[in-house]
SENU-404556 format. One record per residue (C-alpha): residue in three letters; x negated, y, z negated. Coordinates in nm, 4 decimals. Layout:
+---------+----------+----------+----------+
! residuo !       c1 !       c2 !       c3 !
+---------+----------+----------+----------+
!     Ala !        X !        Y !        Z !
...
+---------+----------+----------+----------+
REM end
This chain:
+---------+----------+----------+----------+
! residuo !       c1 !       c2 !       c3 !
+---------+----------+----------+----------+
!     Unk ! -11.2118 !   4.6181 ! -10.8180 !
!     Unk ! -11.3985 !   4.8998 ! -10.9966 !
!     Unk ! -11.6334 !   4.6917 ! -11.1026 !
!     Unk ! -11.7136 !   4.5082 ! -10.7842 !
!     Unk ! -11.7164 !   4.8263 ! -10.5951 !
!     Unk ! -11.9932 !   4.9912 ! -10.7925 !
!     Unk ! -12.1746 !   4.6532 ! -10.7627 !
!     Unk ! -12.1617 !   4.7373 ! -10.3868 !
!     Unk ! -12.2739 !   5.0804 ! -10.4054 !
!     Unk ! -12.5927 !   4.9917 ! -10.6466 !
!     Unk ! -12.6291 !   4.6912 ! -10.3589 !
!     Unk ! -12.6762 !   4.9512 ! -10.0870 !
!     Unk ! -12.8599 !   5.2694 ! -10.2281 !
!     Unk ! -13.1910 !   5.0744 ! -10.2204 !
!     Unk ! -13.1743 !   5.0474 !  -9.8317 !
!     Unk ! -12.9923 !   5.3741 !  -9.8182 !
!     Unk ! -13.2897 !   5.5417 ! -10.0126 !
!     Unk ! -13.5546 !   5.3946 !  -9.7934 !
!     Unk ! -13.4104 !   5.6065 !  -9.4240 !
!     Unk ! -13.2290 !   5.8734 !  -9.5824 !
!     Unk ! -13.0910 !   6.1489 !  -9.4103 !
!     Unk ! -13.0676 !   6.4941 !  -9.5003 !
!     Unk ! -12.6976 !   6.6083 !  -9.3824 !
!     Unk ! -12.7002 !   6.8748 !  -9.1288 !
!     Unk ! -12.3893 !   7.0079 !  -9.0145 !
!     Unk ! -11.9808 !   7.0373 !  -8.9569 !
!     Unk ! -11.8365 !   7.1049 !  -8.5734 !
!     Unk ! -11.4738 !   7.2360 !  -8.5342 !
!     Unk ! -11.3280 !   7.3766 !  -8.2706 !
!     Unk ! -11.1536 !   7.6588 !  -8.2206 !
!     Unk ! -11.0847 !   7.8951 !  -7.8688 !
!     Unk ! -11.2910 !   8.1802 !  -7.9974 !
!     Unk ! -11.5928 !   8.0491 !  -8.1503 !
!     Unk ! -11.6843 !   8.4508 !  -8.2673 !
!     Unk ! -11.3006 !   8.4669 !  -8.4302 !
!     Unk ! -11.3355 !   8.1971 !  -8.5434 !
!     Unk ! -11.6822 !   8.2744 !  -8.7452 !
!     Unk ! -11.5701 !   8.5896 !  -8.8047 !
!     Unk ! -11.2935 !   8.4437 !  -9.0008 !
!     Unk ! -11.5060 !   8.1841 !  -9.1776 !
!     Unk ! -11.7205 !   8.4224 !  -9.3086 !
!     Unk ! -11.4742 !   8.6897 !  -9.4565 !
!     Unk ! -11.2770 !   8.3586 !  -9.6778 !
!     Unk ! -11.6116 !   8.1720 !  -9.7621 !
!     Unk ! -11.9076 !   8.3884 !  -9.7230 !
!     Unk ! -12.2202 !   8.2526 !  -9.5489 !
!     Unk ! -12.4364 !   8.3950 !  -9.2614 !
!     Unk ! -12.2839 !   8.4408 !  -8.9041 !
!     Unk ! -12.5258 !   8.2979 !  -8.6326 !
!     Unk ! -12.6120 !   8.1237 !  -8.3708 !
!     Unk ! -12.8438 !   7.8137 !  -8.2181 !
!     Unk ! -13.2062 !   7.8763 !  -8.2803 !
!     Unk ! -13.3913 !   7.5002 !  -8.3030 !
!     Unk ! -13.5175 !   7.5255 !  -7.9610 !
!     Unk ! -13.7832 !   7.7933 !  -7.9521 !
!     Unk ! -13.8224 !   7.9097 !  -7.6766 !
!     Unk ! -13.6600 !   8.2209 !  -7.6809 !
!     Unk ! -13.3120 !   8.1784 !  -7.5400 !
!     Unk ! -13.0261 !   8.4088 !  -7.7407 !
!     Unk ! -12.7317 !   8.1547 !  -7.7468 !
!     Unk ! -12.3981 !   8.3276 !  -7.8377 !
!     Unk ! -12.2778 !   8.3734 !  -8.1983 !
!     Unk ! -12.0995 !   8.0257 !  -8.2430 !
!     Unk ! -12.1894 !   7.8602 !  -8.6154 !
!     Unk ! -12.1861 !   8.0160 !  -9.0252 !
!     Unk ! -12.5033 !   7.8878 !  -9.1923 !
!     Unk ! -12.4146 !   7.7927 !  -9.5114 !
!     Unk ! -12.7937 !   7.7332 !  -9.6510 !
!     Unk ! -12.9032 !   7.4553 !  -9.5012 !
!     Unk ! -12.5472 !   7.3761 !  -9.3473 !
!     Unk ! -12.4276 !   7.4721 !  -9.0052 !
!     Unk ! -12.0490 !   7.5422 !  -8.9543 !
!     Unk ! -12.0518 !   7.5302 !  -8.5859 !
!     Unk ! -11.8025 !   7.5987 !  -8.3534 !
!     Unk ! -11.6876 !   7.4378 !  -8.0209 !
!     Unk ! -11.4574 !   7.6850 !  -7.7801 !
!     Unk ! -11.1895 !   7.4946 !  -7.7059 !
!     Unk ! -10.7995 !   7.4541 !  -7.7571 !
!     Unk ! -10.8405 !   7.1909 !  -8.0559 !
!     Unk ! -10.6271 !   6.8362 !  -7.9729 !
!     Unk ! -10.4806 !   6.8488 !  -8.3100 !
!     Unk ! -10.5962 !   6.9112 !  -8.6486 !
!     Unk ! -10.7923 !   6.7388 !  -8.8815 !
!     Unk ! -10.5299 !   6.5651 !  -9.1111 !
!     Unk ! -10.4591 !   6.2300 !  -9.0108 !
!     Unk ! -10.7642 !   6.1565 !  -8.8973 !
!     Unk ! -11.1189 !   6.0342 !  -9.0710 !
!     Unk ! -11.2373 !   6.3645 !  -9.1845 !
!     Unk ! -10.9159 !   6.4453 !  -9.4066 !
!     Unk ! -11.0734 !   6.7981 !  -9.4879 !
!     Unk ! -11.3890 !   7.0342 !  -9.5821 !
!     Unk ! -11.3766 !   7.1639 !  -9.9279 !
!     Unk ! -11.5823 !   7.5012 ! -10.0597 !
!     Unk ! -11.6501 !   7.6100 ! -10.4194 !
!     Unk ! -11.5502 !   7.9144 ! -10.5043 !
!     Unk ! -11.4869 !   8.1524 ! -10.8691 !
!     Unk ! -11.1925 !   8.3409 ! -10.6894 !
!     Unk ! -10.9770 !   8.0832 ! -10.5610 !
!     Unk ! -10.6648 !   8.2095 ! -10.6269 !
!     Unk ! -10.7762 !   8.5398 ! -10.4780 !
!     Unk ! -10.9107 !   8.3306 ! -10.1400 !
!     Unk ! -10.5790 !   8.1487 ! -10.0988 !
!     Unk ! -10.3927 !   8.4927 ! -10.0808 !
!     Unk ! -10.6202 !   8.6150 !  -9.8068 !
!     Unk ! -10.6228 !   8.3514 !  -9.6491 !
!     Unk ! -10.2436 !   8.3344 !  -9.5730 !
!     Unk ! -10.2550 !   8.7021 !  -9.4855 !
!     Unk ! -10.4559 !   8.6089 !  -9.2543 !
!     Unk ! -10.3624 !   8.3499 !  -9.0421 !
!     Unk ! -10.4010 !   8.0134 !  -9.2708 !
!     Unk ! -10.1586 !   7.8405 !  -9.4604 !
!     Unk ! -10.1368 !   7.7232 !  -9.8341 !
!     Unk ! -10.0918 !   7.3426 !  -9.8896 !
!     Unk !  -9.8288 !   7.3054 ! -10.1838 !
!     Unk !  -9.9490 !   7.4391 ! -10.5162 !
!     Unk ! -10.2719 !   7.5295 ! -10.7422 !
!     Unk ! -10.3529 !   7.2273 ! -10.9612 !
!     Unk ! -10.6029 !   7.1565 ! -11.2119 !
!     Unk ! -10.8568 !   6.8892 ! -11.1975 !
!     Unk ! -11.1349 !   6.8207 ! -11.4482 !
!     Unk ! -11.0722 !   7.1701 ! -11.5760 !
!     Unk ! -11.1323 !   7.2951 ! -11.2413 !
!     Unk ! -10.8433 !   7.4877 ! -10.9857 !
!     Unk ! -10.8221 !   7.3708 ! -10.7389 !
!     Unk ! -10.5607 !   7.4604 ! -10.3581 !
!     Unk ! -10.5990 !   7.3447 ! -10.0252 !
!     Unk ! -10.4921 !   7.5496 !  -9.7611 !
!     Unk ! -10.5345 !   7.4902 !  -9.3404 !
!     Unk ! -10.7252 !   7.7526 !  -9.1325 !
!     Unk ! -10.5624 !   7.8649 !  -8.7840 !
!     Unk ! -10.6806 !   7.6202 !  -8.5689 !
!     Unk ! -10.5681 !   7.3213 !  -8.8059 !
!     Unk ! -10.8598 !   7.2268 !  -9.0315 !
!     Unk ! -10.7493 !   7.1392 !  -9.3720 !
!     Unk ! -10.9603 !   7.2680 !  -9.6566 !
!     Unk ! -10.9961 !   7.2666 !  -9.9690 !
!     Unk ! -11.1013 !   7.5146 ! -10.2342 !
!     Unk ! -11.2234 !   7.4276 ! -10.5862 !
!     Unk ! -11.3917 !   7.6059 ! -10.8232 !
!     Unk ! -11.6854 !   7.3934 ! -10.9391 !
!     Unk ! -11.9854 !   7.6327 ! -11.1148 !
!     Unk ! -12.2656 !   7.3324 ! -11.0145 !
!     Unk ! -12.2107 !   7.3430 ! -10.6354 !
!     Unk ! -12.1251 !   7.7223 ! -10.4639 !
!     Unk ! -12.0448 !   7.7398 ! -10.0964 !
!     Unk ! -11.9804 !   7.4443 !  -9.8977 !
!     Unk ! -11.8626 !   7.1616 ! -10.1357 !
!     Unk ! -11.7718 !   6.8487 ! -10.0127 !
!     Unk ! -11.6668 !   6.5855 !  -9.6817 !
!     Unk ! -11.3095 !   6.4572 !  -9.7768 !
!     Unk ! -11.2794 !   6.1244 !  -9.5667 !
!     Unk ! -10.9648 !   5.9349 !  -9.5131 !
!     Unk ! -11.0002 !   5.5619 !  -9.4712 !
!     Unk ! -10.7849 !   5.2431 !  -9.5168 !
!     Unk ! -11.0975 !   5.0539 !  -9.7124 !
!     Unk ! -11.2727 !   5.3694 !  -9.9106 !
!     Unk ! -11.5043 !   5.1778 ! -10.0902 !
!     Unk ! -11.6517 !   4.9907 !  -9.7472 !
!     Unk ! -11.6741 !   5.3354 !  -9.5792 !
!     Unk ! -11.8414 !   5.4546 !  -9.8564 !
!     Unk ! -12.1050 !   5.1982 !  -9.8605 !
!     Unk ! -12.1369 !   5.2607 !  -9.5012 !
!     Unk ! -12.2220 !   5.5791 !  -9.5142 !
!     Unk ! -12.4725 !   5.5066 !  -9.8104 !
!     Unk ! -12.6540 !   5.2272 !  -9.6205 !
!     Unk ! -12.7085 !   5.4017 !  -9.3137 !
!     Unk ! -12.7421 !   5.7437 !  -9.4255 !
!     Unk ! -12.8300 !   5.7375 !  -9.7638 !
!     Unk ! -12.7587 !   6.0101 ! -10.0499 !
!     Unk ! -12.7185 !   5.9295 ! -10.4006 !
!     Unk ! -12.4323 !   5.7252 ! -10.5201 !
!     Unk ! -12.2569 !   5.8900 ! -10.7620 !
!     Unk ! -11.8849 !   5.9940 ! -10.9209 !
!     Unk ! -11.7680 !   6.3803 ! -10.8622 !
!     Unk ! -11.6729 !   6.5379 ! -11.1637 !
!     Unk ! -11.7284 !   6.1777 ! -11.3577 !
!     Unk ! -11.4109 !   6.0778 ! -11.1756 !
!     Unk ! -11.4383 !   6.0492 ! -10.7522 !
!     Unk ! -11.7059 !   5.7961 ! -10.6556 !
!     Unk ! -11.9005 !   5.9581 ! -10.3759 !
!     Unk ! -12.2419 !   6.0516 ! -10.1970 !
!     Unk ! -12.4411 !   6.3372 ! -10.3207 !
!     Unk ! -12.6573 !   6.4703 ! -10.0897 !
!     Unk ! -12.8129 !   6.7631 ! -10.2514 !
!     Unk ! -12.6306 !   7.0047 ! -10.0859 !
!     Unk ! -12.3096 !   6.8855 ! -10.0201 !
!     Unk ! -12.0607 !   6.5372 ! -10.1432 !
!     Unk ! -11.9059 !   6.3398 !  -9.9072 !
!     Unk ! -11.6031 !   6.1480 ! -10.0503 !
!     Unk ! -11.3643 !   5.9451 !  -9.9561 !
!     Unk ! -10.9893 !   5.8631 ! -10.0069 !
!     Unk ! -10.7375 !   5.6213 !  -9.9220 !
!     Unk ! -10.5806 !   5.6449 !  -9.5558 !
!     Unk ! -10.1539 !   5.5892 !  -9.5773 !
!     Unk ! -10.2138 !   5.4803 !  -9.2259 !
!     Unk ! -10.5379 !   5.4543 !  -8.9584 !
!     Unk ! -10.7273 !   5.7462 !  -8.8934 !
!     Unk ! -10.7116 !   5.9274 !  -8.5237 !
!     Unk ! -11.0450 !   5.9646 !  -8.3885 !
!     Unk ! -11.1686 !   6.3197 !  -8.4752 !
!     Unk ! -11.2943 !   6.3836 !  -8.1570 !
!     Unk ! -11.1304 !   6.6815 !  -7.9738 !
!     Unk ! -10.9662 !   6.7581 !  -8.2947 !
!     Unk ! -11.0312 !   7.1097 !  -8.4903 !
!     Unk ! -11.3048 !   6.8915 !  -8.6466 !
!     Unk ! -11.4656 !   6.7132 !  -8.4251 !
!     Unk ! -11.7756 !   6.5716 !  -8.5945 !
!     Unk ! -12.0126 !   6.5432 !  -8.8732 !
!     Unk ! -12.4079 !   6.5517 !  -8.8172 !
!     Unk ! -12.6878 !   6.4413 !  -8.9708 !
!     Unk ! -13.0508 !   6.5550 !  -8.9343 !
!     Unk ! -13.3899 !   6.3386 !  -8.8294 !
!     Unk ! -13.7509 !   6.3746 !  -8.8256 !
!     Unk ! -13.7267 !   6.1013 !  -8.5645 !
!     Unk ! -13.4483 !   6.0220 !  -8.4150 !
!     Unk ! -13.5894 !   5.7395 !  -8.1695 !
!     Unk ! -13.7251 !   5.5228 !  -8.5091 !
!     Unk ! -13.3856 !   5.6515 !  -8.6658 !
!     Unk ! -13.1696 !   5.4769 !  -8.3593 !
!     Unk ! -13.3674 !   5.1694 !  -8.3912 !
!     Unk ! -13.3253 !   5.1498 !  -8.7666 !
!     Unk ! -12.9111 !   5.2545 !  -8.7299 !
!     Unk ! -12.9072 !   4.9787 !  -8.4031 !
!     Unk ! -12.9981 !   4.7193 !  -8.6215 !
!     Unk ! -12.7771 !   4.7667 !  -8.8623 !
!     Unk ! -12.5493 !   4.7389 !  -8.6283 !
!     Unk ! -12.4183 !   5.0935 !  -8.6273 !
!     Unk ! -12.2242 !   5.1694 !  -8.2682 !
!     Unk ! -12.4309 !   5.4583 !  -8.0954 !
!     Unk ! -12.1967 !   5.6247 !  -7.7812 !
!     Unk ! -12.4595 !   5.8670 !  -7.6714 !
!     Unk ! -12.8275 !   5.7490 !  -7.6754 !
!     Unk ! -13.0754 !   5.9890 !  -7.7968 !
!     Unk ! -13.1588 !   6.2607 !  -7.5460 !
!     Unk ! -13.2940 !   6.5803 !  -7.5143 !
!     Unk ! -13.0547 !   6.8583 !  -7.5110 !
!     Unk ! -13.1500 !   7.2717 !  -7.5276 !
!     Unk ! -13.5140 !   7.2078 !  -7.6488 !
!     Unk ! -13.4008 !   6.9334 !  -7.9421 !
!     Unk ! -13.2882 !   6.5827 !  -7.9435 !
!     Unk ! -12.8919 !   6.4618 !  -8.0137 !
!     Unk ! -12.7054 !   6.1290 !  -8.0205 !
!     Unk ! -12.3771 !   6.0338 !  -8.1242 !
!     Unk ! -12.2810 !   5.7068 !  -8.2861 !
!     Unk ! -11.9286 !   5.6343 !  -8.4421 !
!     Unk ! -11.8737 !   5.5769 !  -8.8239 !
!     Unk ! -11.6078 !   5.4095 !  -8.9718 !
!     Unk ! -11.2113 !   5.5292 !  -8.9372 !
!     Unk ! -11.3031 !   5.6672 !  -8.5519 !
!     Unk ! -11.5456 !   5.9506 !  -8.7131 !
!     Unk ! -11.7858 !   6.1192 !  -8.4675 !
!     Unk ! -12.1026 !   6.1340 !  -8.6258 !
!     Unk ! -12.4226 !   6.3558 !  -8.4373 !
!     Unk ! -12.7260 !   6.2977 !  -8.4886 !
!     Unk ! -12.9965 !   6.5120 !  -8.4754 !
!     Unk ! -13.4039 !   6.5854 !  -8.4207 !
!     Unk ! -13.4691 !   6.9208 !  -8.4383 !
!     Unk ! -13.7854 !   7.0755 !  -8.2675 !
!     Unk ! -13.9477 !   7.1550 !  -8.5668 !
!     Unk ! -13.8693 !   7.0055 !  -8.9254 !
+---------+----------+----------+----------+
REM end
């Protein structure tokens, strides 16, 4: 099975490579998008702000944590649930203090997820925020900040190569151990569902998003590859957006910003 998966992951990187897409952002939800930030930002760092693709000098409201080149954003809304149990398992950040995280965190507001454990030499805990996000914190010195996507699916390796053939990244194992997508600034990995995923949308994370030059040739390319798209591409505060669905009921955005 090893074997045969890697043979499908080699299979797909050459069309992957060809329309990559650089990943873009993470939307949760939460009833106060500010508290919400606020919180983000004293556990995991990062820059409080707020939508700025359009141009056109509109201030939108504080409502995202830019995490370099990765937006945490933030719907505000009572979430439907959290995010275990459905496709997007959890987020995961990298951090030196993690033990020192975890006990902030529960003093204020989150919870810890059983016990520290140790995985390629690394700590790692998981803990859930207060609106029901799972995440996980791991102290890996080659990726700070925002870490990895932590999938849940009943057929990992086909998900996998689904997210490699339509939105590319480089196939590779985390830590020499997790096969996964690297996409420069983040992983996205994936894991064995005990039963099918709930749809993430509505949940305290919602969706994924991914980031186009042009997202008209990018919807042609994804259409033909047969990838479901439940909101066309259309203009929306000065940029373009679409959504499609990815495997396991994920919500996946896509995105053409004004300027790239």
């Amino acid at each position: 099975m090893k074997k045969y998966f890697l043979l499908l992951i080699f299979a797909v990187m050459f069309v992957a490579k060809s329309f990559a897409a650089p990943y873009d952002h993470v939307h949760l939800t939460a009833p106060d998008a500010l508290e919400a930030v606020n919180w983000y930002v004293k556990h995991f760092g990062g820059e409080a702000g707020r939508f700025d693709r359009a141009g056109d000098g509109t201030v939108y409201p504080i409502d995202r944590v830019f995490y370099d080149d990765i937006a945490l954003i933030f719907f505000e809304r009572e979430p439907t649930g959290g995010s275990v149990g459905t496709g997007v398992d959890h987020i995961g950040f990298s951090l030196r203090n993690v033990e020192e995280v975890v006990t902030n965190i529960i003093q204020d507001g989150g919870t810890q997820l059983g016990d520290f454990i140790e995985f390629s030499g690394m700590k790692i805990a998981f803990v859930e925020d207060p609106w029901g996000t799972k995440i996980e914190l791991i102290n890996d010195a080659d990726l700070r900040g925002m870490h990895h996507l932590h999938l849940a699916s009943a057929d990992p390796e086909k998900t996998l190569a689904w997210y490699a053939e339509n939105f590319g990244g480089e196939s590779d194992s985390f830590a020499g151990v997790l096969p996964g997508l690297n996409y420069g600034n983040i992983w996205l990995l994936v894991a064995r569902a005990d039963a099918a995923p709930a749809l993430t949308q509505g949940r305290s994370l919602d969706h994924l998003g991914w980031k186009y030059e042009d997202l008209t040739a990018a919807a042609e390319t994804l259409k033909a590859s047969g990838v479901e798209f439940t909101v066309e591409p259309r203009s929306f505060r000065g940029i373009r957006i679409s959504f499609v669905e990815g495997p396991d009921g994920v919500r996946i955005e896509l995105v053409e910003p004004a300027e790239m």
